[in-house]
C-alpha positions in Angstrom: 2.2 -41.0 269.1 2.9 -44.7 267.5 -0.1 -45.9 266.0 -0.3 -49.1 264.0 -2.6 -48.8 260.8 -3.3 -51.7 258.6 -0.1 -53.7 259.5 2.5 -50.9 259.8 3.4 -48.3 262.3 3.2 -45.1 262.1 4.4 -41.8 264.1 2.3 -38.9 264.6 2.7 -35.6 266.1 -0.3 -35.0 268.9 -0.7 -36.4 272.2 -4.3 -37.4 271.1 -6.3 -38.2 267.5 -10.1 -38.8 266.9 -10.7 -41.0 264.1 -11.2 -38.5 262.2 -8.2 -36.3 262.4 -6.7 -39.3 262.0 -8.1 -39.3 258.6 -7.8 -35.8 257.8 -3.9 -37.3 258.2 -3.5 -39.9 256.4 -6.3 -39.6 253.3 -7.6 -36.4 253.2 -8.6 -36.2 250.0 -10.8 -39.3 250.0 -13.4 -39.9 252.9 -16.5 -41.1 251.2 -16.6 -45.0 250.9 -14.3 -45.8 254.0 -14.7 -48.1 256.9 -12.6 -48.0 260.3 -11.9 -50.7 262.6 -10.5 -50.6 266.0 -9.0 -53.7 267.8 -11.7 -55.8 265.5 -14.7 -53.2 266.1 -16.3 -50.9 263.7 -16.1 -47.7 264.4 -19.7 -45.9 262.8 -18.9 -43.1 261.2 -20.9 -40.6 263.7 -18.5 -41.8 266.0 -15.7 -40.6 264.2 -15.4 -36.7 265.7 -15.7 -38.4 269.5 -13.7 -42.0 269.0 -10.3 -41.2 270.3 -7.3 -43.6 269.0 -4.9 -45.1 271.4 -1.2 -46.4 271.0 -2.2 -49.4 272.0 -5.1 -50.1 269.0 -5.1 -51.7 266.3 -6.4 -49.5 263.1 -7.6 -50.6 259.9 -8.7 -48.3 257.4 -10.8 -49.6 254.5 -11.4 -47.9 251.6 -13.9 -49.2 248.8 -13.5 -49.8 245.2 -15.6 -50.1 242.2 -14.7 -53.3 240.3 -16.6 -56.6 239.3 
């Protein structure tokens, strides 16, 4: 599967991903403080386990920072 996440592509090895084994992917080690958007919509994060990901979407991942 070609998914493209925050501007680039990427390849991934399963026929289908959930949001959040999309995660578990990508930025396992940090999942607190992030935000997921597909094709312009927020996905909640209870939604994550259900919300499948599609070739066709556009992902952005959003991770927060501390700063000022």
């Amino acid at each position: 599967m070609e998914l493209k996440i925050n501007q680039q592509i990427k390849q991934f090895n399963a026929e289908s991903l959930s949001v959040q084994s999309l995660l578990d992917l990508e930025i396992p080690h940090k999942q607190n403080g992030i935000a997921v958007a597909i094709n312009n919509t927020v996905v909640p994060k209870i939604n994550w386990n259900q919300h499948l990901v599609h070739e066709t979407d556009e992902i952005l991942i959003i991770l927060a920072t501390q700063g000022g």
